[in-house]
Backbone as JSON Lines, residues from 0, in Angstrom:
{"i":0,"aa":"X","n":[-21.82,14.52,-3.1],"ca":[-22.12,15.92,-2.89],"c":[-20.88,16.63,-2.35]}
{"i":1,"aa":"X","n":[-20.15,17.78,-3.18],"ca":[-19.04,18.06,-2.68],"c":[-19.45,19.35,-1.42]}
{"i":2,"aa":"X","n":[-18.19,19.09,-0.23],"ca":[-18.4,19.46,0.84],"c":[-16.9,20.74,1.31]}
{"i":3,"aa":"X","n":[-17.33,21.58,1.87],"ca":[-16.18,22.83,1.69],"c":[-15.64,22.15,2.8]}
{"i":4,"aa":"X","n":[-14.34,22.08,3.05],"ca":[-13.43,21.32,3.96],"c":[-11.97,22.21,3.36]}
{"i":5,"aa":"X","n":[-11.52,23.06,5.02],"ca":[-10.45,24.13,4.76],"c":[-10.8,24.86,3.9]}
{"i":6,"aa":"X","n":[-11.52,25.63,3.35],"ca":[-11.16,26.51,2.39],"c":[-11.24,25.76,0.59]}
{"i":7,"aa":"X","n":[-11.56,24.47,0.72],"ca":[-11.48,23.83,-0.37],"c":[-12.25,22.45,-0.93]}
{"i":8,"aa":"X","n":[-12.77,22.45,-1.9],"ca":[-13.64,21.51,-1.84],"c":[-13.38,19.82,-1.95]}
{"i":9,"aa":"X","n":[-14.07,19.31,-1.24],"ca":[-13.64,18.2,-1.13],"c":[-14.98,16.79,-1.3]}
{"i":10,"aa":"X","n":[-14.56,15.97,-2.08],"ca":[-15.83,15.16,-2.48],"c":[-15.6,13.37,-1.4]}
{"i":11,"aa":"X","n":[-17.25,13.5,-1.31],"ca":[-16.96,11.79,-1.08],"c":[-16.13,10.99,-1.32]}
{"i":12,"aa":"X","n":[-15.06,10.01,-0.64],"ca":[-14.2,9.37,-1.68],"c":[-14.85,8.42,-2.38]}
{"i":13,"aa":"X","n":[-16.68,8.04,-1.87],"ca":[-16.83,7.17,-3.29],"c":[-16.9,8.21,-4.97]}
{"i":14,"aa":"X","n":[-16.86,8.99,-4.79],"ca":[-16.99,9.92,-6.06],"c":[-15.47,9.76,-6.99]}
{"i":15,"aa":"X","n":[-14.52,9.41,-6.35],"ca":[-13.54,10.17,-6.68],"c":[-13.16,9.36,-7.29]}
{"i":16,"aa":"X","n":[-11.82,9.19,-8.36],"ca":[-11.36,8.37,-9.45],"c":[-10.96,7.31,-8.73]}
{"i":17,"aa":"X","n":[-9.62,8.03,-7.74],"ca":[-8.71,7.61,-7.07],"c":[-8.93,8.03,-5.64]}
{"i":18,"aa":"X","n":[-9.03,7.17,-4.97],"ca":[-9.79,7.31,-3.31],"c":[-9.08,8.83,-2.51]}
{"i":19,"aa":"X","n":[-7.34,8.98,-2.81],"ca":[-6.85,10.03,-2.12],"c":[-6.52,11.41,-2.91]}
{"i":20,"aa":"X","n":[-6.91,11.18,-4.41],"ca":[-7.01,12.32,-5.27],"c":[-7.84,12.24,-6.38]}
{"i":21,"aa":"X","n":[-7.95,13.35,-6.49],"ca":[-9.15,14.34,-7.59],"c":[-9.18,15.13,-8.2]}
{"i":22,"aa":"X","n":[-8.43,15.0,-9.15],"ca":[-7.94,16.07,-9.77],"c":[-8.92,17.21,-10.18]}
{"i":23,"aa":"X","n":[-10.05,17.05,-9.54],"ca":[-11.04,17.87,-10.36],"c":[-10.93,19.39,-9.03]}
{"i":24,"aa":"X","n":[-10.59,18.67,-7.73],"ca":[-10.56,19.36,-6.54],"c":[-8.74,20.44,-6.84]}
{"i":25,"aa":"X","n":[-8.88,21.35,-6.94],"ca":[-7.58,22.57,-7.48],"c":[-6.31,22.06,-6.29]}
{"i":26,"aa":"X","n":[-6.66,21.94,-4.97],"ca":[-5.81,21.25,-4.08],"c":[-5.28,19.86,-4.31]}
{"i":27,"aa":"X","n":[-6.06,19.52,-4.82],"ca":[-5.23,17.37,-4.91],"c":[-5.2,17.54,-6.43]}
{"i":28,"aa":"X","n":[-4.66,18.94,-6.83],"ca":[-4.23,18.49,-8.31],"c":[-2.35,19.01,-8.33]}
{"i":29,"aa":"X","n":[-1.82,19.05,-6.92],"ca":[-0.49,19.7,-6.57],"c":[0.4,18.45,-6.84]}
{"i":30,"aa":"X","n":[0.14,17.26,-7.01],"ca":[0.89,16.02,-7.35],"c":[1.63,16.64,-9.04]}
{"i":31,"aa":"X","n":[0.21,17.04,-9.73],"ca":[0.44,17.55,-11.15],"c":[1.57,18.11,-10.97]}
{"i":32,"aa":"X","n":[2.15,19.81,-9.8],"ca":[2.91,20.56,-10.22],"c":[3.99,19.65,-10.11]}
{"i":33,"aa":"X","n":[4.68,18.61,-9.26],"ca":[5.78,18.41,-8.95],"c":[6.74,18.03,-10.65]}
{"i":34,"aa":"X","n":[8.11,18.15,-10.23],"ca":[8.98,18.26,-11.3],"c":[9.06,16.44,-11.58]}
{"i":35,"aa":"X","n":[9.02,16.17,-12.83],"ca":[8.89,14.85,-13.25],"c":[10.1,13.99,-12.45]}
{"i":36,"aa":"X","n":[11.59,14.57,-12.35],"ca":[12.3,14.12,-12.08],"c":[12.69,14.09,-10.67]}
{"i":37,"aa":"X","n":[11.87,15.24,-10.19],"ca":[11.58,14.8,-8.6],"c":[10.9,13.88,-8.05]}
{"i":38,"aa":"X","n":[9.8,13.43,-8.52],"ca":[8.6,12.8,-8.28],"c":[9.75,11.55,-8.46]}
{"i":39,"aa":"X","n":[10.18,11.05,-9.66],"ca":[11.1,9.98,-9.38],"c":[12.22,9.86,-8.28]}
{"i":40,"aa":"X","n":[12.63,10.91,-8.31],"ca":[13.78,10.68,-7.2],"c":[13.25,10.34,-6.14]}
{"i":41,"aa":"X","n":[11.7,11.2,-5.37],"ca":[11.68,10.22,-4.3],"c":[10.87,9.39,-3.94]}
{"i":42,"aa":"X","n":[10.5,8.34,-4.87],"ca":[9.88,7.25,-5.96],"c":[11.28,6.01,-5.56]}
{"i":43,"aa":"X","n":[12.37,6.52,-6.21],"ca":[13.46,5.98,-6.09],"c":[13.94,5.91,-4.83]}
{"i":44,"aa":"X","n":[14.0,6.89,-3.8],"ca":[14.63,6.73,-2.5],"c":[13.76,5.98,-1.71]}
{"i":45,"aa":"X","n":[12.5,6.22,-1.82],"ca":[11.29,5.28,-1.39],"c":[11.54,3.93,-1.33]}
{"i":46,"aa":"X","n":[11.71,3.87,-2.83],"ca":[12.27,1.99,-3.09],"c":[13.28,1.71,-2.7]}
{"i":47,"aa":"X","n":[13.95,2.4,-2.52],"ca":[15.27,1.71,-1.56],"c":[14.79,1.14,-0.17]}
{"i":48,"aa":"X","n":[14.3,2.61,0.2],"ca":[14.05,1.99,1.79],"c":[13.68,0.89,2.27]}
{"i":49,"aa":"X","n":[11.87,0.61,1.43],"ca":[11.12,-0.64,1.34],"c":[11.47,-1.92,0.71]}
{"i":50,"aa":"X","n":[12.81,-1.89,-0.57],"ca":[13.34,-2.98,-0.59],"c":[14.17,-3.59,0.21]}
{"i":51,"aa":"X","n":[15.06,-2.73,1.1],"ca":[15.82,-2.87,1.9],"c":[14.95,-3.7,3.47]}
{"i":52,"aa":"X","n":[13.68,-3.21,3.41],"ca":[13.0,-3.77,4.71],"c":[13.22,-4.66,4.11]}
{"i":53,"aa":"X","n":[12.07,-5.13,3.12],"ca":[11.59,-6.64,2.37],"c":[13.08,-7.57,2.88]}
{"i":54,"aa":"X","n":[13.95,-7.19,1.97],"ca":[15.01,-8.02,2.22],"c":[15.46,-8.44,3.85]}
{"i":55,"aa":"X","n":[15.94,-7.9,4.29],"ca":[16.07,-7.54,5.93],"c":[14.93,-8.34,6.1]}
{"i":56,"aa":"X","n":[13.47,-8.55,6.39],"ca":[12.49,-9.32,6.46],"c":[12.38,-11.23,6.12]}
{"i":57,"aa":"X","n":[13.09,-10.93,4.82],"ca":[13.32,-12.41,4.02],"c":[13.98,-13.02,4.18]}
{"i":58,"aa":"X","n":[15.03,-12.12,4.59],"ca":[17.03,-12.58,5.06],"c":[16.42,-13.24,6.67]}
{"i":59,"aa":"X","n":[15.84,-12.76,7.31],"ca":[15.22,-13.04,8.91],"c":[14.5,-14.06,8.95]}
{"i":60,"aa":"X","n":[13.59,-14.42,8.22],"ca":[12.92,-16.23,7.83],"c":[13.43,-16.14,6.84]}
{"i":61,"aa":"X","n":[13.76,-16.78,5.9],"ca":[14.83,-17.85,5.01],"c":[13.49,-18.86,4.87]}
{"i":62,"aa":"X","n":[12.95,-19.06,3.7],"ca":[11.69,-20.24,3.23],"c":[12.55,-21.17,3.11]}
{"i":63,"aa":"X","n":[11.95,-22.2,3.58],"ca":[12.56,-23.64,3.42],"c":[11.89,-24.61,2.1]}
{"i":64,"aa":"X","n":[12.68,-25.13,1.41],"ca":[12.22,-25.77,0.09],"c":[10.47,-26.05,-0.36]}
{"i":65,"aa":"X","n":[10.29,-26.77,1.09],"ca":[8.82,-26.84,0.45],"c":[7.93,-26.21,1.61]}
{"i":66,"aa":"X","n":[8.13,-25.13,2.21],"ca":[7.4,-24.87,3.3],"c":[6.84,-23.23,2.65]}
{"i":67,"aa":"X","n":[5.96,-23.24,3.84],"ca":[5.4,-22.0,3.36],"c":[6.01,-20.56,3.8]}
{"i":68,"aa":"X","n":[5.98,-19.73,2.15],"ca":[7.06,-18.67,2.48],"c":[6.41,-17.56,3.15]}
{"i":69,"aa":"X","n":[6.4,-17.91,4.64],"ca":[6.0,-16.54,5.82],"c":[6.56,-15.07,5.72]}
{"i":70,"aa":"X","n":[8.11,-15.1,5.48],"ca":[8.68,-13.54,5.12],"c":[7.82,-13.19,4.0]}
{"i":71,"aa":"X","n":[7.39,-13.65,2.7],"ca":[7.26,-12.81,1.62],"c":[5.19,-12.44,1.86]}
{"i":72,"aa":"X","n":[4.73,-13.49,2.12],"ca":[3.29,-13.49,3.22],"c":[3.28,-12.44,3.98]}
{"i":73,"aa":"X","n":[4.28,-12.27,4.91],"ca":[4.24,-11.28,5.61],"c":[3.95,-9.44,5.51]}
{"i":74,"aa":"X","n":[5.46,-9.73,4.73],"ca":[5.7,-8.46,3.85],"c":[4.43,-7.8,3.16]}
{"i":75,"aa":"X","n":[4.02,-8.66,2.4],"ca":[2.7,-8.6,1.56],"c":[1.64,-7.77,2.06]}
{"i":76,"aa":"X","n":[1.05,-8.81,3.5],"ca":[0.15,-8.44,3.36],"c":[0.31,-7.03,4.9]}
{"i":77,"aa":"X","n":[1.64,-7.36,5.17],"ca":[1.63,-6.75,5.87],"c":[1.62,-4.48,5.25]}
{"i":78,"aa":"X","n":[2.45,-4.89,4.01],"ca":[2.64,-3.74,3.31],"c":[1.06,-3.17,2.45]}
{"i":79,"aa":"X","n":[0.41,-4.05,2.36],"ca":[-1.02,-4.1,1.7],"c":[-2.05,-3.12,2.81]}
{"i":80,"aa":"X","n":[-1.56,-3.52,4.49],"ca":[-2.65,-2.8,5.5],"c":[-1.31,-1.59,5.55]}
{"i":81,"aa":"X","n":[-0.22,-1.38,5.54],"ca":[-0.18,-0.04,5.65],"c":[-0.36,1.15,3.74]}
{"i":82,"aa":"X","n":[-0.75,0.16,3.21],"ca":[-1.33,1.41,1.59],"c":[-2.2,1.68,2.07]}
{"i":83,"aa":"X","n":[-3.25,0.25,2.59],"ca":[-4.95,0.92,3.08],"c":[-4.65,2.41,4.47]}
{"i":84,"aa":"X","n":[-3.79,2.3,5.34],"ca":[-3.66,3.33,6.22],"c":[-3.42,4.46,5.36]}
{"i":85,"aa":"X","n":[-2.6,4.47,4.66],"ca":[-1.74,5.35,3.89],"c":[-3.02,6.17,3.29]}
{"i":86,"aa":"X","n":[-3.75,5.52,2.71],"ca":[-4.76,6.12,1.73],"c":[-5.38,6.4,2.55]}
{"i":87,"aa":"X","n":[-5.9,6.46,3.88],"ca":[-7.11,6.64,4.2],"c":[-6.42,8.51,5.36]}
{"i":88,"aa":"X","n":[-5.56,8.21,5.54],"ca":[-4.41,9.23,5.91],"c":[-4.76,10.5,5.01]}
{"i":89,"aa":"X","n":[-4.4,10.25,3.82],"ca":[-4.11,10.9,2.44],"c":[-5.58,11.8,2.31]}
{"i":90,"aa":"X","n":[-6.82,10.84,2.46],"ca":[-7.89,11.04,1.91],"c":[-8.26,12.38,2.98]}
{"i":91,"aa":"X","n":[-8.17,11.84,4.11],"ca":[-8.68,12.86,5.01],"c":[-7.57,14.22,5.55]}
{"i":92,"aa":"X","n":[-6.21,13.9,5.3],"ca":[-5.62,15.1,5.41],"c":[-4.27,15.16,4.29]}
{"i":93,"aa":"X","n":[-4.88,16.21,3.52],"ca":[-3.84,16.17,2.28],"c":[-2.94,16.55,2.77]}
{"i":94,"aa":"X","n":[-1.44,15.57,2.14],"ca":[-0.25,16.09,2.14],"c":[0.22,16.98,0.95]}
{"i":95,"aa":"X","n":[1.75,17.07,1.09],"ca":[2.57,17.81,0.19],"c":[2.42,16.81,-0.82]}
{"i":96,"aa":"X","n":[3.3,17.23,-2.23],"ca":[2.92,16.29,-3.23],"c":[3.65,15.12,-3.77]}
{"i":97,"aa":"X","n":[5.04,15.6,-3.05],"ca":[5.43,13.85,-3.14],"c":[5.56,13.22,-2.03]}
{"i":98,"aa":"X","n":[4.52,13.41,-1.15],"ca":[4.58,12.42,0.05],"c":[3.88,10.95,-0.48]}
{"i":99,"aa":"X","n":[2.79,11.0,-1.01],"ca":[1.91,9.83,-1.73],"c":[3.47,8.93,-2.72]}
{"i":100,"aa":"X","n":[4.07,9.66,-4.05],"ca":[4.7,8.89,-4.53],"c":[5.91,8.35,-3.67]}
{"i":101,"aa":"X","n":[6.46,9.09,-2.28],"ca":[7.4,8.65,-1.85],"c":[6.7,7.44,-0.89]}
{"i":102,"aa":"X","n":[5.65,7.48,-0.52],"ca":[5.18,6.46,0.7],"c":[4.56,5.3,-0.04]}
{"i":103,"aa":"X","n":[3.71,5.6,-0.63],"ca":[3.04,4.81,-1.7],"c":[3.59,3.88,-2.6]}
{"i":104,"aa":"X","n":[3.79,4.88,-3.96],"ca":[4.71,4.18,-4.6],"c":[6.19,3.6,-4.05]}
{"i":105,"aa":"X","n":[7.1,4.44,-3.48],"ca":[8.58,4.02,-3.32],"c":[8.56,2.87,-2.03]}
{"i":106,"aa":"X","n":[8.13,3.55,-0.96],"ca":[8.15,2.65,0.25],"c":[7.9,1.27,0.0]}
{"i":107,"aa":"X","n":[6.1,1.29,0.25],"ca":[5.04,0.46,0.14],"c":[5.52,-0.34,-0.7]}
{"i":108,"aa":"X","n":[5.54,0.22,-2.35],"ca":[6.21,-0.23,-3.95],"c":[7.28,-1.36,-3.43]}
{"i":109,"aa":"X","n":[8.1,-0.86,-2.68],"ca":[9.32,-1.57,-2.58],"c":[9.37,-2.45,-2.37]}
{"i":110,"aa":"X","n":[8.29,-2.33,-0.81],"ca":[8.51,-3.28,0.17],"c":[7.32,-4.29,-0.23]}
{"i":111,"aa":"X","n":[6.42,-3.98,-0.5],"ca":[5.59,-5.34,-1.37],"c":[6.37,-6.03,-2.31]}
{"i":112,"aa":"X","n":[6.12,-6.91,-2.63],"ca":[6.41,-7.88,-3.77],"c":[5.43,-8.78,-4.45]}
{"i":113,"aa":"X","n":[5.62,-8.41,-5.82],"ca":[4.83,-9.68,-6.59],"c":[5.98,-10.72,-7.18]}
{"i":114,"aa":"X","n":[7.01,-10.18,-7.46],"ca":[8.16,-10.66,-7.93],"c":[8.61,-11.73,-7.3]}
{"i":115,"aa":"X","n":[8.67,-11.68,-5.95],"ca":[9.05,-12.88,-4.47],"c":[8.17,-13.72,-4.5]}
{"i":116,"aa":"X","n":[6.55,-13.12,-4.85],"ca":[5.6,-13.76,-4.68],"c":[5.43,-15.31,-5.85]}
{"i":117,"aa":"X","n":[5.69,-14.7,-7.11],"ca":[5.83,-15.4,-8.07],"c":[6.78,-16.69,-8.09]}
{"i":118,"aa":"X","n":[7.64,-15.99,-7.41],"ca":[8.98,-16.84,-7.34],"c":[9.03,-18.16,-6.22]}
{"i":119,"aa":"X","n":[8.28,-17.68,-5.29],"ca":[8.05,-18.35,-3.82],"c":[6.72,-19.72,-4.85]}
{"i":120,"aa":"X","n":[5.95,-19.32,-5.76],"ca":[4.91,-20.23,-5.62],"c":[5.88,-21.16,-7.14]}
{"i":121,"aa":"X","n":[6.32,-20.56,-7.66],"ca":[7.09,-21.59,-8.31],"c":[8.03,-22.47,-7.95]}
{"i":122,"aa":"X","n":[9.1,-21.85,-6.84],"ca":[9.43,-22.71,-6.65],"c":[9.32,-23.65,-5.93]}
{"i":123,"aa":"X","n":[7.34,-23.66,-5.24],"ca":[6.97,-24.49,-4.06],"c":[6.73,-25.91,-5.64]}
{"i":124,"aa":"X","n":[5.97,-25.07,-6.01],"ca":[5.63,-26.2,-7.61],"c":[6.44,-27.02,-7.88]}
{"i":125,"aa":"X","n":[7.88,-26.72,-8.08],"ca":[9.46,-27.09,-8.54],"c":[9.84,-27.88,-7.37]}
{"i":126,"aa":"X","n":[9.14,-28.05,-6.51],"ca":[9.88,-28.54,-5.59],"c":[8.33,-30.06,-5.0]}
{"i":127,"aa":"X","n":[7.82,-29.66,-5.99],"ca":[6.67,-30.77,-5.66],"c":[5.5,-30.52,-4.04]}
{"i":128,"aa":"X","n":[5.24,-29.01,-3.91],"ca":[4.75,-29.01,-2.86],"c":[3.29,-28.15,-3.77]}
{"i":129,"aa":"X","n":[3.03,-28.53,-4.71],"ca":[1.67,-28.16,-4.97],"c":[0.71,-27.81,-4.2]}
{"i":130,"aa":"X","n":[0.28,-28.27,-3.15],"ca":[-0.47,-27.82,-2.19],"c":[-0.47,-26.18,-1.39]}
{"i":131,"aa":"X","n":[0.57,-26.91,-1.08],"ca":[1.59,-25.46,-0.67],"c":[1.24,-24.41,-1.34]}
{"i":132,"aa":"X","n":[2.22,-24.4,-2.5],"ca":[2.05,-23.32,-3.65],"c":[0.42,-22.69,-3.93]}
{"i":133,"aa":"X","n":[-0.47,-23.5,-3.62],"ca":[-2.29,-23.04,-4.44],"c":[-2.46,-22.01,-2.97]}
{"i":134,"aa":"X","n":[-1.96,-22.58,-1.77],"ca":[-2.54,-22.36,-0.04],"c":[-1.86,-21.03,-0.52]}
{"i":135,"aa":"X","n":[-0.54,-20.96,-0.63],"ca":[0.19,-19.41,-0.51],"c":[-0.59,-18.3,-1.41]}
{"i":136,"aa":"X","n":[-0.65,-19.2,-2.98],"ca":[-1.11,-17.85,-3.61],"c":[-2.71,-17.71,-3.15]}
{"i":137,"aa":"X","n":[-3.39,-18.73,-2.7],"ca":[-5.13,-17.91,-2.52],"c":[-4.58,-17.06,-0.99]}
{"i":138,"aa":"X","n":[-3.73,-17.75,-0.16],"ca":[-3.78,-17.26,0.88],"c":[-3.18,-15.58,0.78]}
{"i":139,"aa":"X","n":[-2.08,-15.35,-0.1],"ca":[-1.71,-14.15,-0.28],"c":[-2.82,-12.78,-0.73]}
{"i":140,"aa":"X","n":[-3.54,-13.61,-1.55],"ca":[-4.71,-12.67,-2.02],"c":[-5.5,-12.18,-1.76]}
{"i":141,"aa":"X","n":[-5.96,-13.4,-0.99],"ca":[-6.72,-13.09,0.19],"c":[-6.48,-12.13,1.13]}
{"i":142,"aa":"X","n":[-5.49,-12.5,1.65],"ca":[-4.74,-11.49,3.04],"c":[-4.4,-9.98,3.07]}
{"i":143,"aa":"X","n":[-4.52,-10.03,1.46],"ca":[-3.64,-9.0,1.08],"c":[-4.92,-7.71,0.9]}
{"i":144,"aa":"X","n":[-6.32,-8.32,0.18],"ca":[-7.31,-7.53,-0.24],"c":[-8.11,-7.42,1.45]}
{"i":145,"aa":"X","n":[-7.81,-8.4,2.03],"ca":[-8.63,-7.94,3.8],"c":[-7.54,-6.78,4.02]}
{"i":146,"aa":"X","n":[-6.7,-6.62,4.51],"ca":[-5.43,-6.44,4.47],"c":[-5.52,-4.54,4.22]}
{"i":147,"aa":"X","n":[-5.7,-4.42,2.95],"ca":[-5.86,-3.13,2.67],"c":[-6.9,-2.54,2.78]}
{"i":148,"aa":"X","n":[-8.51,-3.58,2.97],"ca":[-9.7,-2.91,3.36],"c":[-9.76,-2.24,4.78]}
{"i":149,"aa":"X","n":[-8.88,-3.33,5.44],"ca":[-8.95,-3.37,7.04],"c":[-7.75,-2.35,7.09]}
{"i":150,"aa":"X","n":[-6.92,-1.79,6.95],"ca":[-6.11,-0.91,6.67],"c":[-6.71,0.9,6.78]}
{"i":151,"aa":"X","n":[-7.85,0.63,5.61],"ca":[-8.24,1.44,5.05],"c":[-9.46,2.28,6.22]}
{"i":152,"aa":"X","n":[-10.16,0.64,6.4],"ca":[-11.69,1.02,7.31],"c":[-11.07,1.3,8.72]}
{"i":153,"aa":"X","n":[-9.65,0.88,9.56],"ca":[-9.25,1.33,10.85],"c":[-9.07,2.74,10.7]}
{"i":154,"aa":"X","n":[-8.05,2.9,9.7],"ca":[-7.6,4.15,10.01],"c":[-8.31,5.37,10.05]}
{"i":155,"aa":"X","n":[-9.68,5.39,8.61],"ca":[-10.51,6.27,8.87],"c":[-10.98,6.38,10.1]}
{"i":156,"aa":"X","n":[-11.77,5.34,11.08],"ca":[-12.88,5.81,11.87],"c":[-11.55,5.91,13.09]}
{"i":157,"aa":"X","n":[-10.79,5.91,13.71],"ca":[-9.81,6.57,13.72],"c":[-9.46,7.56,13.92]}
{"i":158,"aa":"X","n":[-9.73,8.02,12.66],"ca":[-9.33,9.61,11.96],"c":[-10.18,10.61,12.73]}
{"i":159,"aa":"X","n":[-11.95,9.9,12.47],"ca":[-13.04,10.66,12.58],"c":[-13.38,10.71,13.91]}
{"i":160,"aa":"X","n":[-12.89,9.98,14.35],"ca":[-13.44,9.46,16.02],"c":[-12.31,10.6,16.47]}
{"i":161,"aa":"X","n":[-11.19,10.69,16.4],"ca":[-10.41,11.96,16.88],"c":[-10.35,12.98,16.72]}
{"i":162,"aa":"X","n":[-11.62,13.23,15.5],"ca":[-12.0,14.61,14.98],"c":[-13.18,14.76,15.21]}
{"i":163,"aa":"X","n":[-13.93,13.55,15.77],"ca":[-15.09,13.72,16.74],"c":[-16.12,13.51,15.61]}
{"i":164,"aa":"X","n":[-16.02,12.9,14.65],"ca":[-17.08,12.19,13.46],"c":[-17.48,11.22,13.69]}
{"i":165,"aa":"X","n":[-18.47,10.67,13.81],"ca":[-19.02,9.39,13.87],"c":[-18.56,8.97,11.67]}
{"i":166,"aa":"X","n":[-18.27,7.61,11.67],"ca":[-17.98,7.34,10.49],"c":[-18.85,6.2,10.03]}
């Protein structure tokens, strides 16, 4: 049931395509105006930043041949609970329009990895630590989908509790 919030309407986020936009709502359709090549640029500066953590992160534990890779675990799931913040941020107070592709995509984008991830469970495989390798990837998946729920469900009530909503 859509609900007037500022001057503008705003729907349940179970309604919505995409939890922090709606294009159907005239306000969360301002992502649309931005210039294609802006939206990349700070898409692109984004990913710098967050690859630059990741690394800085990975470079700081160094995985050992057959042990379990904690930097890229980390990163993960650590970058997984700040999308769930991110979105739940987004949902309840719209930003400008490339704040989402710069935080979201570029940051977050960056600083997650599936690429490390891939690489970390092969070469636990390659290195005869099978065990290892199955523990990391259920454990990553795992961590990663609590991770962004728990992300998601703090930050709202949170949100509402400081705006005096019960959630």
């Amino acid at each position: 049931m859509p609900v007037l919030v500022g001057g503008t309407v705003a729907r349940p986020p179970e309604s919505r395509v995409d939890p922090d936009v709606d294009f159907r709502v005239p306000a969360d359709r301002a992502e649309l105006t931005a210039r294609p090549a802006t939206v990349l640029a700070v898409i692109a500066a984004g990913g710098v930043l967050g690859a630059l953590a990741r690394a800085g992160a990975q470079a700081a534990v160094p995985p050992s041949p057959t042990g379990f890779p904690w930097a890229t675990f980390g990163v993960n799931v650590t970058g997984c609970l700040l999308i769930g913040a991110l979105m739940a941020v987004l949902t309840t107070r719209p930003a400008g329009p490339l704040v989402r592709p710069f935080l979201g995509v570029g940051v977050l984008g960056g600083f997650t990895t599936f690429s490390a991830y891939a690489v970390d469970a092969q070469r636990l495989l390659l290195a005869g630590a099978a065990g290892t390798a199955l523990a990391y990837l259920a454990a990553t998946v795992l961590g990663a989908l609590l991770a962004v729920a728990a992300g998601d469900t703090v930050t709202a009530r949170l949100l509402a509790a400081r705006r005096g909503v019960a959630r």
